[in-house]
TIVOVEX-798789 format. One line per 4 residues: number of its first residue (from 1); their letters; for each residue x, y, z of C-alpha. Coordinates in steps of 0.1 Angstrom, whole numbers, plus 5000, padded with zeros to 4 digits. Each point is the difference from the previous one (the first is absolute). Layout:
% residues N
NUM) A) X,Y,Z; ...
//
This chain:
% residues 759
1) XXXX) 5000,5000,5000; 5012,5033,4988; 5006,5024,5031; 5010,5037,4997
5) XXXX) 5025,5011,5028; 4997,5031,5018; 5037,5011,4990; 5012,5040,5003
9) XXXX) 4995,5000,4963; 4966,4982,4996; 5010,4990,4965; 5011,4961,5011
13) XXXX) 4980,4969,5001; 5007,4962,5001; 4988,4975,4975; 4997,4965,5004
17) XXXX) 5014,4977,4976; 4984,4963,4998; 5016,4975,4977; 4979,4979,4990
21) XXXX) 5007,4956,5003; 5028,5005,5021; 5006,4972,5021; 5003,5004,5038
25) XXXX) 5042,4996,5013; 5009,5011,4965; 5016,5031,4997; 4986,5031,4983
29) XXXX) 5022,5017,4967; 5016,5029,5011; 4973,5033,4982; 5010,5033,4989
33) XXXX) 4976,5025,4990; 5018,5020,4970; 4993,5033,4981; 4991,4997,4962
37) XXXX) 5003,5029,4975; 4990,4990,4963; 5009,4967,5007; 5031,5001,5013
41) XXXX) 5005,4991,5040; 5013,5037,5012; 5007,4992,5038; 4995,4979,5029
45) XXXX) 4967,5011,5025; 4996,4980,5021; 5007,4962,5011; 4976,4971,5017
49) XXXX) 5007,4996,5036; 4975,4979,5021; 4975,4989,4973; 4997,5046,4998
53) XXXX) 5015,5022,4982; 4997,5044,5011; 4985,5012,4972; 5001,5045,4993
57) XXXX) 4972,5019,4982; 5032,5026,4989; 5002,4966,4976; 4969,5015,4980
61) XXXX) 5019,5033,4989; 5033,4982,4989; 4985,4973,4974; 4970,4983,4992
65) XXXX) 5009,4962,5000; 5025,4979,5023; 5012,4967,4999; 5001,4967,5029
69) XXXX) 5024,4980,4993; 5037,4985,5013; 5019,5019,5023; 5031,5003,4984
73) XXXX) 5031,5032,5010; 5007,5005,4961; 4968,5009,4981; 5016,4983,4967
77) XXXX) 5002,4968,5013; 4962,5002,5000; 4983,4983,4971; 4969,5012,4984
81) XXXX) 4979,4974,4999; 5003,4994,5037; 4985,5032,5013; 4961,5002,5001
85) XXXX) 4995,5036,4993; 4969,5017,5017; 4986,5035,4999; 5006,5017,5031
89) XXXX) 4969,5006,5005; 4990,4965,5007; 5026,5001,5032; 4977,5022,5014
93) XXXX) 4968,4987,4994; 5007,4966,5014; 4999,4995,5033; 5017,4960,4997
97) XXXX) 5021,4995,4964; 4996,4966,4993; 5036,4985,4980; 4991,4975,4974
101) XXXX) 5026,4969,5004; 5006,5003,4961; 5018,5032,5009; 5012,4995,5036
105) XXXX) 5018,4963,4992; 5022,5021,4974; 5012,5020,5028; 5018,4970,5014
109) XXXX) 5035,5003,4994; 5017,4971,4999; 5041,4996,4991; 5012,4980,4970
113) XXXX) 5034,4999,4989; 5014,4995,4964; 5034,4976,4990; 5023,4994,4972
117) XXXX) 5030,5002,4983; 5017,5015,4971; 5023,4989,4976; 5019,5000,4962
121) XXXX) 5005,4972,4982; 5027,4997,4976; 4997,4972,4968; 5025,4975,5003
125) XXXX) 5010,4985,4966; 5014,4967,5012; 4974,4977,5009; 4981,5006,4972
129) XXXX) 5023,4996,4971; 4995,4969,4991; 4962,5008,4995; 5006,5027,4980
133) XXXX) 4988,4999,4963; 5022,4988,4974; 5026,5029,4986; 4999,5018,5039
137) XXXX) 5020,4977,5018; 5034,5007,5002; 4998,5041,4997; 5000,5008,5035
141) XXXX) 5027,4991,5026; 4989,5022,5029; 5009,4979,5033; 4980,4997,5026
145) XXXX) 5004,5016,5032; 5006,4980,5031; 4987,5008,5033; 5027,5025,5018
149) XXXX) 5031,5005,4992; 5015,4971,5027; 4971,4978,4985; 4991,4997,5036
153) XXXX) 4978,4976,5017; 5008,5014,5033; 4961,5007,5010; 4989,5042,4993
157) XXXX) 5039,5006,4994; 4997,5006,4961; 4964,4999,4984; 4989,4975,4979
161) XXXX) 4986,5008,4965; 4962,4987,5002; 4998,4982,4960; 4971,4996,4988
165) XXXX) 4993,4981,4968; 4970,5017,4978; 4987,4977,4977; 4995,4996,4963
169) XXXX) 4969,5007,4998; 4996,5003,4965; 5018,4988,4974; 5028,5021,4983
173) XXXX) 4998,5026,5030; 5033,4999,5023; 4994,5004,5034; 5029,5002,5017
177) XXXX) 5010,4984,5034; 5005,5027,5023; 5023,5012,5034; 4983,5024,5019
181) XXXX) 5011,5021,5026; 4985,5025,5027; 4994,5033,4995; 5007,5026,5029
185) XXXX) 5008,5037,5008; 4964,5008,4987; 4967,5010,5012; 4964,4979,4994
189) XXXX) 4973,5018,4993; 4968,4975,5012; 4966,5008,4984; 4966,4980,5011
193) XXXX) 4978,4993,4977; 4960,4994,5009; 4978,4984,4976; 4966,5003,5006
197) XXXX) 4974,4975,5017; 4980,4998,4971; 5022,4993,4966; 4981,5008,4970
201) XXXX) 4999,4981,4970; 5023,5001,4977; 5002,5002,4959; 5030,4981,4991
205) XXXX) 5008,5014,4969; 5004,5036,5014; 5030,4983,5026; 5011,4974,4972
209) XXXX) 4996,5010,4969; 5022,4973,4986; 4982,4973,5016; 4988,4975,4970
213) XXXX) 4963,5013,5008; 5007,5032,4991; 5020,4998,4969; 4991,4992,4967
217) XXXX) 4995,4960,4998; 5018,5004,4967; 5031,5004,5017; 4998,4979,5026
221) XXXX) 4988,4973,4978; 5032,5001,4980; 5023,5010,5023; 4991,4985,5033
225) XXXX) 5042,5009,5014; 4987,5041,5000; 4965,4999,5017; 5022,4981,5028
229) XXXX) 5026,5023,5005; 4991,5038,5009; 5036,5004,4995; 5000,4995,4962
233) XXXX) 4979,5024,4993; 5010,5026,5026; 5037,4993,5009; 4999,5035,5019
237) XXXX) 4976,4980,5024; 5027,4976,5009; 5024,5029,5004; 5036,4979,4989
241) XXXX) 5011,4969,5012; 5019,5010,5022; 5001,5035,5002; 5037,5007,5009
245) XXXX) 5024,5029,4999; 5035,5000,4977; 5021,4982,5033; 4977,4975,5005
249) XXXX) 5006,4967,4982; 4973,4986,4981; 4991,4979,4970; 4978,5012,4971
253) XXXX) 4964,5002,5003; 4988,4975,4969; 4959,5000,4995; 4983,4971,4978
257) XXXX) 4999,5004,4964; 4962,5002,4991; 5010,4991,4965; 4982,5013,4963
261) XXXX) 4967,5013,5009; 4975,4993,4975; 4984,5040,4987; 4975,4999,5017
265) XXXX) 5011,4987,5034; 5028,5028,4993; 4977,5027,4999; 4979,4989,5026
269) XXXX) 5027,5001,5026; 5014,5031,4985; 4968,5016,5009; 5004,4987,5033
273) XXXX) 5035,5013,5005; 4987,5032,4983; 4980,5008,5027; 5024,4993,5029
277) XXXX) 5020,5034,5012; 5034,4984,5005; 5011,5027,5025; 4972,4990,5019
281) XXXX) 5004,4964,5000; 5033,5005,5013; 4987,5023,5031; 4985,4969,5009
285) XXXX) 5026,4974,4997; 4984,4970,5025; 5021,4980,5022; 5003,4963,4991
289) XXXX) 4979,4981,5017; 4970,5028,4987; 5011,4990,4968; 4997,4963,4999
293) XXXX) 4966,5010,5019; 4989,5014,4967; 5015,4971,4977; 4981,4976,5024
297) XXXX) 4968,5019,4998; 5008,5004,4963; 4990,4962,4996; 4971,5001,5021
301) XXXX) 4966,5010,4990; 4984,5032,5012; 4977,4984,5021; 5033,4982,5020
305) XXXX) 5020,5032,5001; 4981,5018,5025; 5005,4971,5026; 5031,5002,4992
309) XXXX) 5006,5033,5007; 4977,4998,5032; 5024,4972,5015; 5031,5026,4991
313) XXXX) 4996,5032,5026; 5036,5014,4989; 4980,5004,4968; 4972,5017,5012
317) XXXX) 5018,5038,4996; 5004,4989,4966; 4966,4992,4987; 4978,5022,5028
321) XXXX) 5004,5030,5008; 5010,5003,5036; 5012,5032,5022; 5036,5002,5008
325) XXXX) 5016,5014,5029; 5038,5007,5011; 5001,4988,5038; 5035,5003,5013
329) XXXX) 5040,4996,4989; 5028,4975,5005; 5035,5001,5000; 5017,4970,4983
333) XXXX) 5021,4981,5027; 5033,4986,4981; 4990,4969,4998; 4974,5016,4975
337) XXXX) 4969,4993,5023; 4975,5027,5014; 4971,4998,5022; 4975,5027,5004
341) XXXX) 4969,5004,5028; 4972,5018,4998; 4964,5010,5018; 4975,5000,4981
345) XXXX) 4963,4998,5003; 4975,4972,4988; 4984,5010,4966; 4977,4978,4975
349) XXXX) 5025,4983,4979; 4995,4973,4981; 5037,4995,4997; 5027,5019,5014
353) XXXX) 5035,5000,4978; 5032,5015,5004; 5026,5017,4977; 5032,5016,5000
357) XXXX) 5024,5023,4988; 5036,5002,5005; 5026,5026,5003; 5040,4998,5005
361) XXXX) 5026,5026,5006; 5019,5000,4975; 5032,5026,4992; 4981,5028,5021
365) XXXX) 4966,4991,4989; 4967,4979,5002; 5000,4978,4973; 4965,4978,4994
369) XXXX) 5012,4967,4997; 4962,4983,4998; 4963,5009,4997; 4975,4973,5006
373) XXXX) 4974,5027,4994; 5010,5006,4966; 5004,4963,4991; 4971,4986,5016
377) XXXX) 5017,4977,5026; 4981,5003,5031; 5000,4970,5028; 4977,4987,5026
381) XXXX) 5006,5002,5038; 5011,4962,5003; 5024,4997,4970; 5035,5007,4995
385) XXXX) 5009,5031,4988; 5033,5000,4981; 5007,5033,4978; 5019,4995,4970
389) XXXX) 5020,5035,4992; 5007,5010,4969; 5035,5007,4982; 5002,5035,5018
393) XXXX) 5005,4982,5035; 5034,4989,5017; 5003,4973,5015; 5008,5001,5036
397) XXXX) 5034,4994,5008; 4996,4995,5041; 5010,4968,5012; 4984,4991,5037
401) XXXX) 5029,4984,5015; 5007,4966,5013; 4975,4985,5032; 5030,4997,5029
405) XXXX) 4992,4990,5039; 5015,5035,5012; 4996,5034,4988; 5027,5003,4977
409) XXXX) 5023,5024,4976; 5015,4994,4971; 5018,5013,4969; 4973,4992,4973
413) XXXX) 5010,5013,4967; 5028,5019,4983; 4982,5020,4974; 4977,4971,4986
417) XXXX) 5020,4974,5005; 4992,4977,5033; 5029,4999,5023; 5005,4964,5000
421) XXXX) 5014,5007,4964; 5033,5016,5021; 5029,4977,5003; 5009,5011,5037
425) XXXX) 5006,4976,5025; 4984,4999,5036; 5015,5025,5025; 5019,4987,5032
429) XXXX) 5006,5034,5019; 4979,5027,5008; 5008,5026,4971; 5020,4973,4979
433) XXXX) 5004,4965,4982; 5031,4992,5018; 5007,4978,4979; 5020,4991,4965
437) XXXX) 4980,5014,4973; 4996,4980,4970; 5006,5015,4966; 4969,5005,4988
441) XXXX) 4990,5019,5031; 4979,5030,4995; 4991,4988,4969; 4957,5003,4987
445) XXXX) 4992,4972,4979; 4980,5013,4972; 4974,4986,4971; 5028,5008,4979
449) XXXX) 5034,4990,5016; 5011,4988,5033; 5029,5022,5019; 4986,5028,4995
453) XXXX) 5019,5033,5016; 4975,5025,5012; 5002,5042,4986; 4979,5029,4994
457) XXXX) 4977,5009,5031; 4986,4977,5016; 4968,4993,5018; 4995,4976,5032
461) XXXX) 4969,4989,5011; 4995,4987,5036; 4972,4975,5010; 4989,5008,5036
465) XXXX) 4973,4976,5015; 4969,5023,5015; 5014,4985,5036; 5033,5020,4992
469) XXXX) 4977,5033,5006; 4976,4988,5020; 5014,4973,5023; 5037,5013,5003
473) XXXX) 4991,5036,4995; 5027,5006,4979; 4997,5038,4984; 5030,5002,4983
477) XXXX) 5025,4985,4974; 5034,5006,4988; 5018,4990,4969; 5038,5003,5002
481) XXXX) 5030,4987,4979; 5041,4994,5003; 5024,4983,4978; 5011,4969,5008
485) XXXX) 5029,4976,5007; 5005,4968,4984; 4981,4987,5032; 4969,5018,4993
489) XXXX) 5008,5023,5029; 4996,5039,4998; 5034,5016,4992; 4990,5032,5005
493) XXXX) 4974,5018,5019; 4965,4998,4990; 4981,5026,4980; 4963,5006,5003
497) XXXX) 4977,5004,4971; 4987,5036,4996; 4981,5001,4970; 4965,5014,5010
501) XXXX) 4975,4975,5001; 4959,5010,4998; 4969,4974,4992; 4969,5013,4990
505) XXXX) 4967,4987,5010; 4966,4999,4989; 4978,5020,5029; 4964,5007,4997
509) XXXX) 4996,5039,5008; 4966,5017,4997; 4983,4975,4981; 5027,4986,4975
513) XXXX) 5032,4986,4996; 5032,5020,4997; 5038,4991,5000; 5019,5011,5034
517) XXXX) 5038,4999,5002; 5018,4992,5029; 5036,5006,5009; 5021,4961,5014
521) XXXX) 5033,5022,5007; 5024,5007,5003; 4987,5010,5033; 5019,5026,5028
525) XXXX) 5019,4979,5020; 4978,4983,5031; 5022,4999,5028; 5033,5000,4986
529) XXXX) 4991,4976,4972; 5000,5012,4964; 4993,4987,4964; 4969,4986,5017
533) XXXX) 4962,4995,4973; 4968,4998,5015; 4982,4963,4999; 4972,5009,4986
537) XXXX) 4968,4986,5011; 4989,4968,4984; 4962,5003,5012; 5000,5035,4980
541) XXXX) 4980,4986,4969; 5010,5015,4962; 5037,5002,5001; 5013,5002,4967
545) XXXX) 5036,4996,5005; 5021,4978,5015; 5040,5011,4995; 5018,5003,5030
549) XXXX) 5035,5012,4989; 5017,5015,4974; 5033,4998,4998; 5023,5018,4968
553) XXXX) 5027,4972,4996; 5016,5021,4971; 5010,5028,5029; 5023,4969,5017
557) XXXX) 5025,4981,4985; 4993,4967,4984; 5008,4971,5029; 4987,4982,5024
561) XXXX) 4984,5013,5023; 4976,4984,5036; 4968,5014,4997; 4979,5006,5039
565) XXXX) 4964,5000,5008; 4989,5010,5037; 4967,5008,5018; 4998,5025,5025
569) XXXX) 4967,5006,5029; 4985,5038,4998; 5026,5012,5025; 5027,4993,4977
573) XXXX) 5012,4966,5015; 5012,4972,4980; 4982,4969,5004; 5013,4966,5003
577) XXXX) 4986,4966,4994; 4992,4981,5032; 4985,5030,5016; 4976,4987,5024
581) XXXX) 4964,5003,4991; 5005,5014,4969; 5025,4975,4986; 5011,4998,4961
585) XXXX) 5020,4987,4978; 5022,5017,4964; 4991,4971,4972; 5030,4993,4974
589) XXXX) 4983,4991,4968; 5027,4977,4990; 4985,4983,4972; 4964,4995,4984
593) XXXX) 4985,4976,5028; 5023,5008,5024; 4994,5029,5033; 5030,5001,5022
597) XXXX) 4995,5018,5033; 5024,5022,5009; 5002,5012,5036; 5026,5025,5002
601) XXXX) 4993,5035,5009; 4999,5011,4959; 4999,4983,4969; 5022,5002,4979
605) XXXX) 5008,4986,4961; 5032,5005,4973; 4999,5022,4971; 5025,5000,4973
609) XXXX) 4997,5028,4980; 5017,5012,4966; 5004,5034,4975; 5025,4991,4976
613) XXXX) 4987,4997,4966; 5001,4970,4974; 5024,5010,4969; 5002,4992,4966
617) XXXX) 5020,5005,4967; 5005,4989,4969; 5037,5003,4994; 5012,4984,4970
621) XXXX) 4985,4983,4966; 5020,4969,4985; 5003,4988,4965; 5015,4961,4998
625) XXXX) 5010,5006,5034; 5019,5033,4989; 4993,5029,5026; 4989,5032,4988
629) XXXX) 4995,5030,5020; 4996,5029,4972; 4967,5024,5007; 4986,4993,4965
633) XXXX) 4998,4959,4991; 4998,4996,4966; 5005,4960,4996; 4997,4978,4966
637) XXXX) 5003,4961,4997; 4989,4967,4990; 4968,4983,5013; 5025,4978,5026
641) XXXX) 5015,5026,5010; 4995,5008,5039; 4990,5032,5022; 5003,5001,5037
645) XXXX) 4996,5027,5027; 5022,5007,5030; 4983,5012,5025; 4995,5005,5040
649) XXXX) 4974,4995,5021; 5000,5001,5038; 4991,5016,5035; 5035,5005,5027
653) XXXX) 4993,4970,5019; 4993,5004,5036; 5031,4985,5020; 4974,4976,5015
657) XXXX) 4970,4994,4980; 5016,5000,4964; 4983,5019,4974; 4971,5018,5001
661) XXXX) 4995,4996,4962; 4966,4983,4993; 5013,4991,4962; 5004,5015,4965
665) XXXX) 4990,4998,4965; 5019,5008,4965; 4977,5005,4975; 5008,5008,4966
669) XXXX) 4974,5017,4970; 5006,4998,4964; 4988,5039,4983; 4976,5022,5000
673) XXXX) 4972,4973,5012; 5012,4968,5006; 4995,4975,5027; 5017,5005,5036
677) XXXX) 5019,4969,5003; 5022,4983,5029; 5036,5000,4998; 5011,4990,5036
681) XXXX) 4987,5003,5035; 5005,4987,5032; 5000,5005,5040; 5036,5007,5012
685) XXXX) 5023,5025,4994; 5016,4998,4965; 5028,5003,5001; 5004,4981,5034
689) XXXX) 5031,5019,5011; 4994,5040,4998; 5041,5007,4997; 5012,5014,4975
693) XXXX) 5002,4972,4971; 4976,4991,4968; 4964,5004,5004; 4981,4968,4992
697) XXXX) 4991,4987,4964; 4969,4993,4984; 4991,4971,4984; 5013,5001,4964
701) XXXX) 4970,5003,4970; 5009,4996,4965; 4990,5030,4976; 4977,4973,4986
705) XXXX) 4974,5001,5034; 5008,5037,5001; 4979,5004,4967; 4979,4968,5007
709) XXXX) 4963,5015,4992; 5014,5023,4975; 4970,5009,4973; 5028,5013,4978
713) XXXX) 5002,4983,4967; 5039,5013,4991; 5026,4976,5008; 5018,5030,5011
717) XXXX) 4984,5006,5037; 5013,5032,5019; 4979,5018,5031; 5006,5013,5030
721) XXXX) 4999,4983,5038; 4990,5010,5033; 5013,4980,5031; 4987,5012,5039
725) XXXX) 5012,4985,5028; 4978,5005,5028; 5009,4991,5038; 4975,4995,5032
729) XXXX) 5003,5002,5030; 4985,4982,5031; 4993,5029,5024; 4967,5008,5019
733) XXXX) 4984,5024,5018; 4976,4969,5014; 4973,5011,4973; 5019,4999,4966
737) XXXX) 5029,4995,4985; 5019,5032,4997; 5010,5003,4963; 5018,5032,5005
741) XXXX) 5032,4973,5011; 5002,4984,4965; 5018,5016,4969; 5003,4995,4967
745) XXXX) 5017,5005,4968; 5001,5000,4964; 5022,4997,4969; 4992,5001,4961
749) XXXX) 5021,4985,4972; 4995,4993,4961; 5006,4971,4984; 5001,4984,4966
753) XXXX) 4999,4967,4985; 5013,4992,4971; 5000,4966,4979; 5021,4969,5006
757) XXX) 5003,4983,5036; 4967,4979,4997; 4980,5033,4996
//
């Protein structure tokens, strides 16, 4: 009952809100009473406390209509067709307002949550090969890439690939078996979509106009293979299999021939094509499994189809029309899963769907690496979700770290390369090997080549277990390095790293997502201790870095050298394992299966590292063995006659570990466009002995293979030649070989052949 209150204003009253079929012990929605100005929801008024809510007669000179509904802080997370909308008017006139249930139950919120994961998948050409149509096989020679670079079963410490095999699901189309990989350092964008309670009927030819029903039986008749595939006759539908960028390997996309089409089937489906926009069609490219929806239905009759679709609800955006609304964000975690939870009220949906877009950082900018909506792809509650990017995304690069029994640290990766790929040998002293180094100490083992020396700047990545922050409270690390003895033991005194170090992070701020930066270090010294970065905090979601030194090698000179990791508590103390209630442990990953605890008070590893560039010369041409050194080579002889080269090729060899030469090639090219051809190569210095003394010889060819392919009809044969020798060498920065070490050189010569000799 509606009593007015005898208030210094007079103006207020109470109203009594009854909602009607609720059930005694259940509890009542939360109600707000909101202001409505041509049809937008202006401001709160009021909110339902006690089955009442006040109600002001100053309402009647501020609007005519207002609006029950949820009580909600932000006004846009209110949703239209949950707010029963009433004159004001009728507040006043009532003295009981009587809720329907229909309205009231949608004001129940109730908290869903939405998973999945996001990945790229890359073709690999291997597998597959051998089912390749007759004239492919053999063109492509791409290898396949292995899970890590240690190959690692050692459980989380290197990701596996996921493979998936697609098949052949029509004949002459390549599918390609595929290695997918997570995507991360991204935002989700996570849309619901509500389909009504009451689907209406649908015409199949206005959502399939290339289902057999709907096209001319002419066609259909006569060429059964194109009713059956929307893809024939709108490849923009299909979008590319797969749709790749230019570093992405992939295999060609090969549709069906169709074969001669009789006239009149040919101008019956050039009508149809005629009337498709292809830009369009291509704004619509549908996700797989949509498509084989449609070549399934394709062989169904109309009558079947709409069961079909009505046991499919990710297909209900498609063929319905359904309101869609964005409910939230997620940042990608790095192992390229998200989650994302929401309130949201009950509303009468038939079916509710999801979709998603996705964004990644990217150089500085957001990059959108998927769009369900545009494709179609949306998913029920219950189902995976999996998000195939497209080309524009990069894969993620993070790698979670081994399982271990104790919160742990460990050197992870030097530039790209996983530390078990370093040739140093388990420490026996606190900052030291103490112990006889072998030669290949120091050494990364590369795709390429083993031993190799390490140059440029390079990065280190740690792997801290969260119990490193949270259990052992260490805030700080340090990074330091020394040359080294023959023992592994520093010879001089250590030097910290102090190249600045910041991380950015994706932070939601008023509503979105930006990128923050945060400064590691080098930090002020804490209590006498310098060279110390800040741990940074591994429950922080949306890092998107993960380098925790830098070090310039070039600025050093090119040795051995120890290098030391330490962890330090907030007040600048260094913390050792064994500590008691917060004990840890270094790991040594010493090879691809293998974790070695190390429980001195650092960690520490060998680096060998080397500037000294590869060099290479053509010094001399000989003629039968004769040496001749003259600038211009003008050389004429029989077709037995011989040409070799003397050369050098080679890197200074490091006193222990031998050359750092990779190898060399001596090619050789015959005029204006002939072939590149090889003369000599190999994988050691050449000569072996870098004194003073003759360079090393080629192998001897006969003026005869000199001209072999020769188009020249003239016994007489004369041109010009082009040899390059080319050296490279094995050093690294961790992530590529640094081609700036090799070098290379070049020599031209003429020669002519002339008869006699076996020509």
């Amino acid at each position: 009952m509606m009593k007015q209150k005898t208030g210094p204003t007079g103006k207020e009253g109470t109203l009594v809100i009854s909602l009607d079929g609720m059930a005694e012990g259940v509890s009542p929605p939360e109600i707000a009473v909101y202001l409505v100005r041509k049809g937008k929801v202006v401001k709160k008024l009021a909110t339902v406390s006690k089955n009442s809510v006040p109600v002001d007669k100053s309402w009647l000179k501020t609007a005519k209509r207002v609006a029950l509904g949820p009580d909600v802080d932000e006004l846009k997370k209110l949703e239209a067709d949950s707010l029963l909308n009433l004159r004001i008017e009728d507040l006043f006139s009532r003295e009981i307002f009587e809720i329907p249930k229909e309205w009231w139950d949608k004001w129940i919120f109730r908290r869903v949550c939405v998973s999945g994961t996001v990945r790229k998948c890359f073709p690999s050409f291997g597998p597959i090969l051998n089912k390749v149509p007759g004239g492919l096989s053999g063109r492509f020679s791409m290898p396949i890439e292995k899970s890590g670079c240690c190959g690692s079963s050692v459980k989380s410490a290197s990701r596996a690939f996921n493979l998936k095999a697609t098949a052949l699901d029509r004949p002459g189309l390549i599918r390609w078996p595929q290695i997918c990989r997570p995507v991360c350092h991204g935002v989700v964008e996570v849309y619901e979509t509500c389909c009504n309670l009451e689907l209406p009927p649908f015409d199949l030819c206005d959502i399939l106009p290339l289902h057999p029903d709907c096209l001319p039986l002419d066609l259909c008749r006569l060429h059964p293979e194109i009713c059956l595939d929307p893809c024939l006759i709108a490849p923009e539908l299909c979008g590319g299999l797969p749709e790749i960028g230019p570093i992405d390997p992939v295999g060609p996309v090969i549709r069906p021939e169709i074969g001669p089409l009789d006239p009149i089937a040919s101008k019956i489906l050039k009508q149809v094509r005629a009337e498709v926009d292809p830009v369009i069609m291509a704004r619509k490219v549908l996700p797989t499994r949509v498509l084989g929806d449609l070549k399934t239905m394709a062989r169904m009759d109309a009558n079947k189809s709409r069961e079909y679709v009505m046991d499919r609800p990710y297909l209900y955006p498609i063929f319905f029309d359904c309101s869609t609304r964005k409910v939230g964000e997620a940042i990608l975690r790095p192992d390229g899963s998200f989650t994302h939870c929401y309130w949201t009220s009950k509303k009468p949906c038939f079916r509710t769907t999801y979709a998603f877009k996705v964004r990644q950082w990217q150089d500085g900018r957001w990059i959108e690496v998927y769009n369900g909506l545009a494709s179609g792809e949306y998913f029920t509650q219950d189902e995976a979700k999996i998000l195939d990017a497209n080309f524009k995304a990069q894969a993620c690069q993070d790698d979670p770290g081994p399982e271990y029994e104790k919160p742990y640290v460990m050197l992870q990766k030097i530039g790209s390369t996983d530390s078990c790929h370093l040739n140093s040998p388990l420490q026996h002293a606190a900052a030291g090997i103490n112990a006889a180094l072998p030669a290949d100490a120091g050494l990364l083992n590369m795709g390429y080549a083993s031993n190799c020396p390490l140059s440029d700047r390079l990065a280190f990545r740690l792997k801290m277990a969260d119990g490193i922050y949270g259990t052992v409270k260490a805030r700080y690390y340090r990074i330091s390095y020394a040359p080294c003895d023959g023992s592994g033991n520093a010879a001089e005194e250590f030097s910290n790293l102090s190249i600045p170090i910041t991380w950015r992070k994706i932070v939601y701020v008023d509503g979105h997502f930006e990128v923050e930066h945060e400064h590691l270090g080098p930090n002020l010294p804490v209590n006498g201790m310098d060279g110390l970065y800040t741990i940074p905090d591994p429950e922080e979601d949306g890092w998107l870095d993960s380098v925790h030194g830098l070090w310039d090698s070039k600025s050093e000179a090119g040795t051995r050298y120890v290098l030391k990791v330490e962890i330090f508590d907030k007040d600048g103390k260094l913390l050792k394992p064994g500590i008691s209630g917060a004990d840890f442990v270094y790991l040594h990953w010493t090879a691809a299966e293998t974790l070695t605890p190390v429980t001195h008070e650092s960690l520490v590893h060998v680096l060998t590292t080397n500037h000294n560039i590869c060099y290479a010369s053509i010094e001399e041409l000989r003629h039968n063995l004769v040496t001749h050194t003259e600038d211009c080579q003008f050389i004429t002889g029989q077709a037995n006659e011989t040409i070799s080269l003397g050369y050098r090729a080679y890197h200074v060899k490091d006193p222990v570990a031998g050359t750092f030469m990779w190898k060399f090639n001596l090619h050789w090219q015959r005029g204006f466009n002939g072939s590149l051809k090889l003369w000599d190569s190999g994988g050691d210095n050449r000569p072996a002995s870098l004194s003073a003394g003759a360079p090393a010889l080629s192998p001897a060819k006969t003026l005869a293979e000199m001209f072999a392919g020769d188009p020249s009809p003239s016994p007489h044969k004369k041109c010009t030649f082009m040899a390059r020798l080319y050296v490279y060498a094995k050093h690294t920065n961790g992530s590529r070989r640094l081609n700036e070490y090799d070098d290379s050189d070049f020599a031209s010569f003429a020669l002519e052949m002339t008869p006699g000799g076996g020509a």
